[in-house]
Structure formats: structure tokens, C-alpha cells
C-alpha positions as CSV (number, residue, x, y, z in Angstrom):
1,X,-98.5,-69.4,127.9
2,X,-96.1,-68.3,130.9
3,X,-93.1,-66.3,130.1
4,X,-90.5,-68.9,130.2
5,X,-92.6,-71.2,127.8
6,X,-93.1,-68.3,125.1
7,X,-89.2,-67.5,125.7
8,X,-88.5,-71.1,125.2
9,X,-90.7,-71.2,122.4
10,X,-89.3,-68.6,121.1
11,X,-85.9,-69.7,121.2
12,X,-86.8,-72.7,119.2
13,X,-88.5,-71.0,116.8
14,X,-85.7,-69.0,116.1
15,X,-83.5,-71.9,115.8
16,X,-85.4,-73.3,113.4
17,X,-86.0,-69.8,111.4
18,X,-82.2,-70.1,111.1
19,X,-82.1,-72.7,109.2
20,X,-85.1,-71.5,106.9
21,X,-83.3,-68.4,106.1
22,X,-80.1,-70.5,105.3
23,X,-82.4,-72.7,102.9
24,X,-84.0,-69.4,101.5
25,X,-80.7,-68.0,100.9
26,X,-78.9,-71.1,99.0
27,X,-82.6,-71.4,96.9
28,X,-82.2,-67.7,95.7
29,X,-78.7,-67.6,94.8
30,X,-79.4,-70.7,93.1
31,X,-82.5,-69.1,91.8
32,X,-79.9,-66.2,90.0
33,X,-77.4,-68.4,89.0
34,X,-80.1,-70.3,87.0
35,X,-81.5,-67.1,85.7
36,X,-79.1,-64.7,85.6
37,X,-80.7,-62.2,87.9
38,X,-79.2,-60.7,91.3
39,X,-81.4,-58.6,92.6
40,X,-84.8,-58.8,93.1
41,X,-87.7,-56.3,94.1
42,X,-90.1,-58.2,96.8
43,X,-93.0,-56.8,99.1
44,X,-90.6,-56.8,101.7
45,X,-87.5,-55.2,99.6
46,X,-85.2,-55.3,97.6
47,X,-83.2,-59.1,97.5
48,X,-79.8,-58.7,96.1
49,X,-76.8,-61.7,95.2
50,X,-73.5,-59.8,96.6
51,X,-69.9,-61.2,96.5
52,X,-67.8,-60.8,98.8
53,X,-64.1,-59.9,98.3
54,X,-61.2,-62.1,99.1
55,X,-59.5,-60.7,101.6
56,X,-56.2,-61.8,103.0
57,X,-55.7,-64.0,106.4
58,X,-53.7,-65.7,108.3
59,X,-53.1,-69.5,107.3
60,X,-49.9,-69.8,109.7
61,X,-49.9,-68.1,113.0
62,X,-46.1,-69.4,113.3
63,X,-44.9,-68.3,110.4
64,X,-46.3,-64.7,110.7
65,X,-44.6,-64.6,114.1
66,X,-40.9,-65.0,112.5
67,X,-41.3,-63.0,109.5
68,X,-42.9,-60.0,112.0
69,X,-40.1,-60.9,114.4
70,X,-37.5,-60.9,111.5
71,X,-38.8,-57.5,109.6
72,X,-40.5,-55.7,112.6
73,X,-39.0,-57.1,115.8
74,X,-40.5,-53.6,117.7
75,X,-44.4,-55.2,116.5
76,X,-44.4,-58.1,118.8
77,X,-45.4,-58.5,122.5
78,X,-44.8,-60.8,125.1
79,X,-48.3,-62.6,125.8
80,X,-49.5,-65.3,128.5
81,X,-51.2,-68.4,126.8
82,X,-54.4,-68.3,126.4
83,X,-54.6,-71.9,127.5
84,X,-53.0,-71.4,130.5
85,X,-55.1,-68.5,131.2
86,X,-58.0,-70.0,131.3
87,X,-56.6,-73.5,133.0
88,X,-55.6,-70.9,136.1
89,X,-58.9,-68.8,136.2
90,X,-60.7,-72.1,136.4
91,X,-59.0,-73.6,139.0
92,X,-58.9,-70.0,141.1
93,X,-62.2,-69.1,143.8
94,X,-62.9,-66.4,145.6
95,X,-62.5,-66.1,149.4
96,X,-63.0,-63.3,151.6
97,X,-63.1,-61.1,148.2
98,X,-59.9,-62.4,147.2
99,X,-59.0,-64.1,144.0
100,X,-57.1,-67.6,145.3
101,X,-55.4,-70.1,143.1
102,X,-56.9,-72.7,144.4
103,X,-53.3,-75.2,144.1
104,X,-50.9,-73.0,145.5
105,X,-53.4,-71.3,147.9
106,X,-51.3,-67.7,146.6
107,X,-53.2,-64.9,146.6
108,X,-53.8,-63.6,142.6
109,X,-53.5,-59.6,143.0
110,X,-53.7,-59.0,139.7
111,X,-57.3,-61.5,138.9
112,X,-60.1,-59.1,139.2
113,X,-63.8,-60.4,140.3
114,X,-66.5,-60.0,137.7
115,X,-69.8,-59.6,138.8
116,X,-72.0,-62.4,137.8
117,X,-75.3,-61.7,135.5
118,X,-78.6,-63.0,135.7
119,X,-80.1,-64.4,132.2
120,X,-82.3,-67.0,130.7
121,X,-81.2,-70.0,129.1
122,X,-82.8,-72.8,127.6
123,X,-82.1,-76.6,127.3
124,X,-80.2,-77.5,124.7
125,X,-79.6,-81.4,123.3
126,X,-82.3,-83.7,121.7
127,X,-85.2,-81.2,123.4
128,X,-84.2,-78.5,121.6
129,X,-83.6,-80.4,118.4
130,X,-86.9,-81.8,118.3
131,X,-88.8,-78.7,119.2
132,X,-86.4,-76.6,116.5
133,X,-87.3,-79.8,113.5
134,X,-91.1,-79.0,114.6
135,X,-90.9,-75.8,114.4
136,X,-88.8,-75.8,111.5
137,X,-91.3,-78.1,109.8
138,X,-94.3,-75.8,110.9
139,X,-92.2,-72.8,108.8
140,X,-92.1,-74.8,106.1
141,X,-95.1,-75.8,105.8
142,X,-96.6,-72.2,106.6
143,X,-94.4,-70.1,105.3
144,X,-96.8,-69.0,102.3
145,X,-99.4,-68.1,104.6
146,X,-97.1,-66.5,106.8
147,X,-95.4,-64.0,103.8
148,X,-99.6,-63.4,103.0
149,X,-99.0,-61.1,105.7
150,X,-97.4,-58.6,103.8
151,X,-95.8,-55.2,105.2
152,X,-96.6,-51.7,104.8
153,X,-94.6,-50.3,102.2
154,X,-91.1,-48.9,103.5
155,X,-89.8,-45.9,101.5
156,X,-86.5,-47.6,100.0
């Protein structure tokens, strides 16, 4: 196997392992709500049931805005849109180590020029979908010989 088939295999696999875990997860929760138990001692630790807290949030961005506005006017900043942000960075090149806005042909002193990154990607679309449902469907049908494999006890 070359390196960018096991990394593309890999990616796939976990994918798929995602979605496993996510079916593990639901099965175990409903495994304590039908038995009353939330925490469970396994080979590979301890498996607990935890609740999160409600926590506040915001549910109106506009309405937070007036009430901060009206009760602590010193809190809020003046902000470009993200939207038109982004519309100008992607219409903007560089030239001659310049950022340019590429309608107005103006100069952008203030754009900096980030240094681009090499990485590894995979394909994504009906590819990836079929190799994460085979994949997905191998873990299934493996997983009990795959959890044989059982780890060295960790001190808890």
C-alpha cells in the first residue's frame, strides 16, 4: 500500500468509525436508560452516562445588540461584516507582493499575505461515501473480533 492509499484509507476508515462511535454511543445511553445504570467498568475503562448542563446562549443576535447598546453602550464595537469581508478577500490577488482589490485596482495596505500550506486531502462525494459505508460495514461486522484485542490494563 503506498502512502497516499493507506492515508486515503485511513481517512475513510475514520469516517466511518465516526459513525460507529455515534451508534455505540446512542446504544449505551439507551442501554442505561433501560437499565438504570450510568457507568460502566470495561476492559478498556470506565464508560459513564454524563449530562450536560444548560447553559445560556444567544437566540437573537439583534436583540442582544440593543439591550447591550441600551444598558452598556461602552461594551459595543464598531465591526466590518463578515460577509463583506470575505466577498473583498476573495475578489483581492496578489501582485508584485501587494494585496490588490482586484475591481478598483487600489492597493489594500492593511490585507496581509498568508503563506500558503502544504497538506493532504482526499476526495470527497459518492467515493468517499462508498468507501466510508464499506468500511463502516466491515466495523460492524468485525467489531467483536476487533475489541478481542484487548488492552493492557491502564492504572485508572
Amino acid at each position: 500500500m503506498t502512502p497516499a492509499e493507506r492515508f486515503a484509507a485511513l481517512r475513510t476508515l475514520e469516517a466511518a468509525l465516526k459513525h460507529v462511535l455515534a451508534d455505540a454511543g446512542e446504544a449505551t445511553i439507551q442501554h442505561g436508560s433501560d437499565t438504570g445504570a450510568d457507568r460502566w467498568r470495561t476492559p478498556w475503562g470506565t464508560v459513564s452516562v454524563a449530562v450536560r448542563d444548560d447553559k445560556p446562549s444567544i437566540s437573537d443576535e439583534a436583540a442582544l445588540l440593543a439591550w447591550v447598546k441600551d444598558n452598556h453602550p461602552g461594551e459595543v464595537v464598531e465591526t466590518v461584516r463578515p460577509a463583506f469581508t470575505k466577498a473583498l478577500l476573495e475578489r483581492a490577488a496578489i501582485i508584485d507582493g501587494m494585496v490588490i482589490d482586484t475591481a478598483t485596482g487600489e492597493a489594500l495596505p492593511w490585507a496581509g499575505i498568508r503563506e500558503g500550506a502544504v497538506y493532504v486531502t482526499t476526495p470527497t462525494g459518492d467515493a468517499k461515501a462508498k468507501a466510508t459505508a464499506l468500511w463502516e460495514t466491515a466495523l460492524r461486522d468485525r467489531l467483536d473480533a476487533i475489541a478481542a484485542v484487548r488492552p493492557a490494563a491502564l492504572p485508572e
